[in-house]
C-alpha positions as a Markdown table, in Angstrom:
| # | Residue | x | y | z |
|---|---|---|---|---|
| 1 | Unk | 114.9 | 68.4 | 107.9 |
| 2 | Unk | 113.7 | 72.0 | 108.0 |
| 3 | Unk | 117.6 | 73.4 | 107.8 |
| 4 | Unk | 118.1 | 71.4 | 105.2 |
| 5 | Unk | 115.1 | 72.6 | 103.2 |
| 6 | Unk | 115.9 | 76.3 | 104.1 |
| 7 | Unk | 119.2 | 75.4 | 102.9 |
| 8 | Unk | 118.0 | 74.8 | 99.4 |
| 9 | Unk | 115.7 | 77.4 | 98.9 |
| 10 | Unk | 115.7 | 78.6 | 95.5 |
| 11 | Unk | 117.3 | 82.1 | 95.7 |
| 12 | Unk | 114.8 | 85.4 | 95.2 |
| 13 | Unk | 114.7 | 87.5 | 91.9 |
| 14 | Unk | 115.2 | 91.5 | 93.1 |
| 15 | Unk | 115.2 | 94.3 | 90.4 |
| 16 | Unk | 116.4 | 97.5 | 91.8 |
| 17 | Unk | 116.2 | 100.8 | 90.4 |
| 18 | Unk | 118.7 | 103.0 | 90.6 |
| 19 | Unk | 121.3 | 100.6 | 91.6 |
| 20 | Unk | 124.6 | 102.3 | 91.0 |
| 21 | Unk | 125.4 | 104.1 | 93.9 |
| 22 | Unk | 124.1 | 105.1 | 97.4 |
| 23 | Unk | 121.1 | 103.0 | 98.5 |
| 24 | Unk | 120.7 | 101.2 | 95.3 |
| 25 | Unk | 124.2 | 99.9 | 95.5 |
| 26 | Unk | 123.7 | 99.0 | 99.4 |
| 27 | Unk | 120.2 | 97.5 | 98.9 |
| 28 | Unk | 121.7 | 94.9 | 95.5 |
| 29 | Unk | 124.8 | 93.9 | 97.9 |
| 30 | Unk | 122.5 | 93.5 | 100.9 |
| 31 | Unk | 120.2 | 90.8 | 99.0 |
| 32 | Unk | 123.3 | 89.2 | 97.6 |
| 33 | Unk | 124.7 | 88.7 | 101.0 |
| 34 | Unk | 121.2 | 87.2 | 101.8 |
| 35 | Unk | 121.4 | 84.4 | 98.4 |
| 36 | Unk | 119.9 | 85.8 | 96.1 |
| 37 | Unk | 119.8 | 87.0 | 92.3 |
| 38 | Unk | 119.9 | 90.7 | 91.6 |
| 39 | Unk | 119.1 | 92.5 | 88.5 |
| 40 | Unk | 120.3 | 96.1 | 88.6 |
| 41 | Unk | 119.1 | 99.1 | 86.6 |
| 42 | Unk | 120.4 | 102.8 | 86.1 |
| 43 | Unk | 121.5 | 105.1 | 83.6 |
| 44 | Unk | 125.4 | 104.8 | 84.4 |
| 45 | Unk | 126.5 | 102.1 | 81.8 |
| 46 | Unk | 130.1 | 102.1 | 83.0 |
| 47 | Unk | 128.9 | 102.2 | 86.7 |
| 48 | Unk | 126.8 | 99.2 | 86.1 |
| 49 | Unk | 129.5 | 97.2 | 84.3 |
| 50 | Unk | 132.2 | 97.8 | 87.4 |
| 51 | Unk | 129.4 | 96.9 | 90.0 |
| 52 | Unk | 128.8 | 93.1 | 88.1 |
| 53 | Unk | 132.2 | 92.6 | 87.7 |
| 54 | Unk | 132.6 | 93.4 | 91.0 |
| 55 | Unk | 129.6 | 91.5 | 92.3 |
| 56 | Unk | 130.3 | 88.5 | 90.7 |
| 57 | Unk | 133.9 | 88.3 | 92.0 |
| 58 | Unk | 132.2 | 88.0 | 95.1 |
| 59 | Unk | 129.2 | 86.4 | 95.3 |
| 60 | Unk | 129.9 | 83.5 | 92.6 |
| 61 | Unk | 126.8 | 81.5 | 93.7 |
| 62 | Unk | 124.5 | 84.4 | 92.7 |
| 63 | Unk | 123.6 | 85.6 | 89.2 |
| 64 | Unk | 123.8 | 89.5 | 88.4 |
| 65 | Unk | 122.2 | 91.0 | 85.4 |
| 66 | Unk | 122.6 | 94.5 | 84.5 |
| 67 | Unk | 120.1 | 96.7 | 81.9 |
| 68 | Unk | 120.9 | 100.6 | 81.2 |
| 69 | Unk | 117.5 | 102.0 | 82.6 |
| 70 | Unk | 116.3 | 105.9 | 82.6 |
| 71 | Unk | 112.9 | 105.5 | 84.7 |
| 72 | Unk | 112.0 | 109.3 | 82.9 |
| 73 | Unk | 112.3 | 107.4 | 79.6 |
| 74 | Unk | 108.9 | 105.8 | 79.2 |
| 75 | Unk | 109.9 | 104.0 | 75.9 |
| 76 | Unk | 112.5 | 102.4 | 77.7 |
| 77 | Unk | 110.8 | 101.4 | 80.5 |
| 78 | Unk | 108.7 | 99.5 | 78.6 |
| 79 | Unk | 111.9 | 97.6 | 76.5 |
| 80 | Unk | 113.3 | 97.3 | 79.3 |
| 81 | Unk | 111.0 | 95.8 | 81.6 |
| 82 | Unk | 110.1 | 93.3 | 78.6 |
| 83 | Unk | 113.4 | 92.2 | 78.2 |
| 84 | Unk | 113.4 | 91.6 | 82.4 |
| 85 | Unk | 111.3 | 89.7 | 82.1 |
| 86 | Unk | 111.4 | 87.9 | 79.5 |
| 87 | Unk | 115.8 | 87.4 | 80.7 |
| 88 | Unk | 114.6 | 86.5 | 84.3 |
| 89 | Unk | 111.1 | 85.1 | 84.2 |
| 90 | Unk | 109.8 | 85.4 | 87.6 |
| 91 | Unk | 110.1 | 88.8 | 89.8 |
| 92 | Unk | 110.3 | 88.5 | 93.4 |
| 93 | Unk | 111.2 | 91.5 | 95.0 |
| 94 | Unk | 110.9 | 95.4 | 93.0 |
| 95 | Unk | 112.5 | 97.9 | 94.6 |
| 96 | Unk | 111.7 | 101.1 | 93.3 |
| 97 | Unk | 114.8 | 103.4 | 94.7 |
| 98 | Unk | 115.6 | 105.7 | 91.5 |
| 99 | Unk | 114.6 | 109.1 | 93.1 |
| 100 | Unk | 116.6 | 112.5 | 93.0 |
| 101 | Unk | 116.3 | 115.7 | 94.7 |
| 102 | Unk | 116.6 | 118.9 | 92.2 |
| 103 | Unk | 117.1 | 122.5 | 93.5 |
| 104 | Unk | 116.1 | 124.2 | 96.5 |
| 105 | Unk | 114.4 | 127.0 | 96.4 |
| 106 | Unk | 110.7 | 128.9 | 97.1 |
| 107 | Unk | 108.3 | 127.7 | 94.7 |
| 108 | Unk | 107.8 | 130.7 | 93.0 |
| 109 | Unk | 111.9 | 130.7 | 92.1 |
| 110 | Unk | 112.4 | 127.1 | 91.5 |
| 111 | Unk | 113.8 | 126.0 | 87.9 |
| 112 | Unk | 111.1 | 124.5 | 85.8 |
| 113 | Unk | 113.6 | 121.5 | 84.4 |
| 114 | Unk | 114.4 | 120.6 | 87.9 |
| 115 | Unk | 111.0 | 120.4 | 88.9 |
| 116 | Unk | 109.9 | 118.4 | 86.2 |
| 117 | Unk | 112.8 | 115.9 | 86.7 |
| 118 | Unk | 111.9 | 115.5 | 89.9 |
| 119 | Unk | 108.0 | 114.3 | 89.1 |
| 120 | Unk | 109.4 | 112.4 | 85.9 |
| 121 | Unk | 111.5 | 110.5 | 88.0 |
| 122 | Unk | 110.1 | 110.4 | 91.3 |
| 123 | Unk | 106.4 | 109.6 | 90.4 |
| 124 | Unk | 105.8 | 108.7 | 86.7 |
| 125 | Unk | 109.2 | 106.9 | 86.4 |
| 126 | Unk | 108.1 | 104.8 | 89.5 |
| 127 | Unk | 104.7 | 104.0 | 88.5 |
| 128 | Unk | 105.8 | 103.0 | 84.9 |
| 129 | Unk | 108.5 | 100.5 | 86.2 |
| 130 | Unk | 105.5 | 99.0 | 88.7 |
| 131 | Unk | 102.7 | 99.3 | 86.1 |
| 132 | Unk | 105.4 | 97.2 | 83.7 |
| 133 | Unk | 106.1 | 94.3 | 86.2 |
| 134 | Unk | 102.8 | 94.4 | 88.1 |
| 135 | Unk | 100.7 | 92.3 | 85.7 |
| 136 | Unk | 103.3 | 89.4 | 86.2 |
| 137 | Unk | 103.5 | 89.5 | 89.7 |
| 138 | Unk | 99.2 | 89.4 | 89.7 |
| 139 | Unk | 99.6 | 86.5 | 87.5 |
| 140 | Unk | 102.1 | 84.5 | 89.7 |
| 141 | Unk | 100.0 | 85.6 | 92.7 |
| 142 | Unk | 102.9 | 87.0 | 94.8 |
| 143 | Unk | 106.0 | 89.4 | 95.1 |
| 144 | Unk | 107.1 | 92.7 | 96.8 |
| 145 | Unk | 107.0 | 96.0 | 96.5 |
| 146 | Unk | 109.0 | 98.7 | 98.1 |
| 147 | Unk | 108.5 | 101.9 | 97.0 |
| 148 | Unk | 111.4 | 104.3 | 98.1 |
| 149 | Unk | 109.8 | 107.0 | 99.8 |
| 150 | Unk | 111.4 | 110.2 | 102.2 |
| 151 | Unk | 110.3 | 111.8 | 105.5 |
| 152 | Unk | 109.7 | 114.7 | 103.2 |
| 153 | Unk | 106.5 | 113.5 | 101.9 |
| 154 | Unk | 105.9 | 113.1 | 105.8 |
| 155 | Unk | 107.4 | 116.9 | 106.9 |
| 156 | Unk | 107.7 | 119.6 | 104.4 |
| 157 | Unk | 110.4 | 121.9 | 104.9 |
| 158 | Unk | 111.2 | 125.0 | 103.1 |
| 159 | Unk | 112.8 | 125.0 | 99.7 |
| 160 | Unk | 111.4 | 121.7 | 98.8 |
| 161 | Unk | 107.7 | 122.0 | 98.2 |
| 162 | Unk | 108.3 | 120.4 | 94.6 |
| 163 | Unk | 110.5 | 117.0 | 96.3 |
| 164 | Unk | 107.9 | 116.5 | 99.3 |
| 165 | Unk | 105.2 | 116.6 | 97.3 |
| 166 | Unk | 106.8 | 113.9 | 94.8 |
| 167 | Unk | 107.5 | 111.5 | 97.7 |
| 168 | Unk | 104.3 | 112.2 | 99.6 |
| 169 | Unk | 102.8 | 110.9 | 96.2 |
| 170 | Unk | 105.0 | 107.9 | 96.8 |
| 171 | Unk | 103.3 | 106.9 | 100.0 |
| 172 | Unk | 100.0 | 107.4 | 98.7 |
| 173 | Unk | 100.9 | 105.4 | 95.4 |
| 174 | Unk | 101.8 | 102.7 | 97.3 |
| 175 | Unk | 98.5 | 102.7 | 100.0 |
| 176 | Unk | 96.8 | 102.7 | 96.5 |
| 177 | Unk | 98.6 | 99.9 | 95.5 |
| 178 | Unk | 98.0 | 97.7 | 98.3 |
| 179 | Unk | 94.0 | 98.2 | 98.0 |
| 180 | Unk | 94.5 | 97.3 | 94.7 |
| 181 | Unk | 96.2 | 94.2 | 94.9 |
| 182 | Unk | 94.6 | 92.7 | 98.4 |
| 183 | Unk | 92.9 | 89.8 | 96.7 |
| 184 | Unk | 96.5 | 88.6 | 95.8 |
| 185 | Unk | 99.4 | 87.4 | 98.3 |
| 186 | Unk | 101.6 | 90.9 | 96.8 |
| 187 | Unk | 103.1 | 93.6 | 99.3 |
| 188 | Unk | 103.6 | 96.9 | 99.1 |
| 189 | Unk | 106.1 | 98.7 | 101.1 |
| 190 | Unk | 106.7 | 102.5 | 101.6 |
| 191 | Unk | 110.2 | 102.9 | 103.1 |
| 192 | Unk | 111.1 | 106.7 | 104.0 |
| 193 | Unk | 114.4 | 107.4 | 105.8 |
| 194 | Unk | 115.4 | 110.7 | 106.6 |
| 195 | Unk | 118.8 | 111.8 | 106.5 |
| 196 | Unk | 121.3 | 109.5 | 104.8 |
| 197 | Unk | 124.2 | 110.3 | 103.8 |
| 198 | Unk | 124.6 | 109.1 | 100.3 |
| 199 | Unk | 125.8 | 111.3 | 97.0 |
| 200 | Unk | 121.8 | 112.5 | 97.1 |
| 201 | Unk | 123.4 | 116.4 | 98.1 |
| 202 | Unk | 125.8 | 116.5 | 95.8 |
| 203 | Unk | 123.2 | 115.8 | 92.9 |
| 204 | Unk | 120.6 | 118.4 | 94.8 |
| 205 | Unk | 123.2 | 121.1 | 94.3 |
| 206 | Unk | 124.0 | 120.3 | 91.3 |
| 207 | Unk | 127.6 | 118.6 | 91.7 |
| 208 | Unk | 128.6 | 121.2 | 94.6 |
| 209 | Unk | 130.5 | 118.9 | 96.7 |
| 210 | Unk | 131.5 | 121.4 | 99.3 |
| 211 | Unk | 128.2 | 122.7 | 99.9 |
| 212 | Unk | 126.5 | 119.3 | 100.1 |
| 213 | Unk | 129.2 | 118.3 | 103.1 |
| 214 | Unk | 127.9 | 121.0 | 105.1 |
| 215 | Unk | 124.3 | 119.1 | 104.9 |
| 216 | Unk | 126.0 | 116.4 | 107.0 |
| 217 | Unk | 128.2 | 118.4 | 109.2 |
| 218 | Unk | 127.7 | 118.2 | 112.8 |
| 219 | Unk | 125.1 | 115.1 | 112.5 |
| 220 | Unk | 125.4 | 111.2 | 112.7 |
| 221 | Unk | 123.8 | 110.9 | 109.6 |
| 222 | Unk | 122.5 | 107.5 | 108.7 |
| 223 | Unk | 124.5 | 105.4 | 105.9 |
| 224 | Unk | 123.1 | 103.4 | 102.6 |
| 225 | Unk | 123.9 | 100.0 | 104.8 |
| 226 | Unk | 121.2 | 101.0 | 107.3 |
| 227 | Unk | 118.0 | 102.0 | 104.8 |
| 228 | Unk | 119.5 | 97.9 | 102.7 |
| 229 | Unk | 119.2 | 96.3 | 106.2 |
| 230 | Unk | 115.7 | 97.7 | 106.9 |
| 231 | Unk | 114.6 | 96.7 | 103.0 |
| 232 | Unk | 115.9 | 92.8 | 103.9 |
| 233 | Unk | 113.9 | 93.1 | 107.2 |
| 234 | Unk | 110.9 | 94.2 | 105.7 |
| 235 | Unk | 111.2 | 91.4 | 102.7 |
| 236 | Unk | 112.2 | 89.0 | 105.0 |
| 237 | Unk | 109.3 | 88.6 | 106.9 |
| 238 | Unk | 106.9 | 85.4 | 106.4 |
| 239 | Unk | 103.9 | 85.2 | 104.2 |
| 240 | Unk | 101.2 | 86.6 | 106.2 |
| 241 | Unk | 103.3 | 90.1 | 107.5 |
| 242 | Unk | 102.9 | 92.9 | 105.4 |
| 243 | Unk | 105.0 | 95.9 | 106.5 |
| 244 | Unk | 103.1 | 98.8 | 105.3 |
| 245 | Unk | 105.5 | 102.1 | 105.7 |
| 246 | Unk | 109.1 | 101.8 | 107.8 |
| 247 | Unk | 110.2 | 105.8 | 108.3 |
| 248 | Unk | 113.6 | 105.8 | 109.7 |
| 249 | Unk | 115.3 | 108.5 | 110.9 |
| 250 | Unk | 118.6 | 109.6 | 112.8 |
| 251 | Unk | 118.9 | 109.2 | 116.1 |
| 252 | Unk | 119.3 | 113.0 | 116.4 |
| 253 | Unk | 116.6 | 114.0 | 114.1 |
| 254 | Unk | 113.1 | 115.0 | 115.4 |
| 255 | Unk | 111.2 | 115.2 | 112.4 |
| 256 | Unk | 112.0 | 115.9 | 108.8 |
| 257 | Unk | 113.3 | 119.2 | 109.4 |
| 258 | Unk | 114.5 | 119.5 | 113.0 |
| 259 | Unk | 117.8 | 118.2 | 114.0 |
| 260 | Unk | 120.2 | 118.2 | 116.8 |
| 261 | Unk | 123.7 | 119.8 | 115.8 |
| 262 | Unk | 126.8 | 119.5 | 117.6 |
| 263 | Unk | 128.3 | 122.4 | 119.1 |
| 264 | Unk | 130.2 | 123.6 | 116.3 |
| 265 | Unk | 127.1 | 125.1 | 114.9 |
| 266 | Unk | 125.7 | 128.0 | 116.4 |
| 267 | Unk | 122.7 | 126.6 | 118.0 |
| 268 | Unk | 122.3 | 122.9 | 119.2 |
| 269 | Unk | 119.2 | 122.4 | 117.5 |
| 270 | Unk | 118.7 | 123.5 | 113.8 |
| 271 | Unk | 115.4 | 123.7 | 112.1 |
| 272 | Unk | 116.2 | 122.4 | 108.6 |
| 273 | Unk | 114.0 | 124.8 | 107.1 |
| 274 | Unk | 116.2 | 127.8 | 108.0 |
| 275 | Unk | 119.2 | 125.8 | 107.7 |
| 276 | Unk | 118.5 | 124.2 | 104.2 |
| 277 | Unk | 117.6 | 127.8 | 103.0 |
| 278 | Unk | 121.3 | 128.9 | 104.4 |
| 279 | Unk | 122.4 | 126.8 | 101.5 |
| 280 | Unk | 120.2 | 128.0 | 98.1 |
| 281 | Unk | 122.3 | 126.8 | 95.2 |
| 282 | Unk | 121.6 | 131.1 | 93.7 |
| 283 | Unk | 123.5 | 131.8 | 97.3 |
């Protein structure tokens, strides 16, 4: 009797941010391996298109929706959001993964527009896509949260005062969050990986392939698939567990900043804050 109830449990709703590539991408095929429905956001419409077609090929029991989203866009957040949910009705799961790193570069250097992107996207865009969904998820009396966070809101390291800062607010966001929903059965979850190696250097430097690879060299970086399987394990978990912050890291990473190189590099261990500053994109 129980399999056959688990069986036909009525799939989950999940709305990812920034769903087009990297983690995003991961995270919407991870939950579609798992049953359920998936509504994908972003601001590539072509990338969007090729992932449902793609995602529909192969998972034909599931439903995938698709809405052109730019979190910095406030006005659109709001459409947007309506059109959710009035398309979907109930919300399940948010996952808030838009999030970009800009630049890198002492404060006093940095480029204004990058550092503005960075808190448009990382913090207000986040809060606006939560502060647009929340109010239904109070009223159904449940859901999930998970707030895409970074050890960089954990560890500063040099060059990135501006992107630390933006996910440190994340984590605090969130602890915010939970206190203010803890008379309902909502969760909020911070998830911060560290290292992962995704197109997220490539966009840092400003499209600079060659310089982004270096980033990764000479480290076992962790993939999209591992930060999607922690986000299924954290959401997976039964009523009464709330997961309140997962930080995952590389096996051969100390902290946010300190990692252990292989011996191609100079030394064995680097300390990202010398090493990021050996790649400045006005090097």
């Amino acid at each position: 009797m129980i399999d056959q109830i688990e069986g036909d449990k009525m799939p989950k709703n999940v709305v990812i941010t920034g769903a087009t590539s990297g983690i995003g991408e991961a995270i919407a095929r991870a939950y579609l391996e798992q049953g359920e429905n998936v509504v994908l956001t972003g601001r590539r419409t072509d990338r969007l298109e090729a992932l449902k077609s793609e995602f529909t090929e192969t998972f034909p029991n599931q439903t995938v929706w698709t809405f052109p989203l730019d979190v910095t866009d406030m006005t659109m957040v709001k459409s947007v959001c309506s059109d959710i949910l009035e398309t979907i009705g109930q919300i399940d799961i948010l996952v808030n993964n838009a999030g970009l790193a800009l630049g890198l570069a002492p404060y006093q250097d940095y480029e204004e527009l990058d550092m503005l992107t960075m808190l448009d996207t990382n913090v207000k865009g986040l809060m606006a896509v939560t502060r647009c969904f929340l109010p239904a998820m109070v009223k159904a009396n449940q859901g999930h949260i998970i707030n895409m966070g970074s050890t960089a809101g954990i560890y500063a390291y040099a060059g990135a005062a501006v992107y630390s800062a933006t996910k440190a607010a994340v984590k605090t966001f969130s602890d915010g969050l939970r206190i203010d929903t803890i008379t309902t059965d909502i969760k909020v979850t911070t998830i911060q990986p560290g290292i992962v190696e995704t197109d997220f250097s490539a966009v840092r430097f400003h499209g600079d392939k060659e310089r982004a690879a270096t980033v990764y060299q000479g480290i076992e970086a962790l993939q999209a698939q591992d930060i999607a399987d922690t986000v299924i394990y954290v959401t997976s978990q039964p009523r009464r567990v709330q997961i309140t912050d997962m930080t995952i890291m590389a096996n051969q990473q100390a902290t946010g900043f300190m990692v252990h190189k292989n011996k191609k590099f100079s030394r064995k261990v680097t300390n990202f804050c010398n090493f990021f500053y050996s790649l400045r994109i006005d090097k």
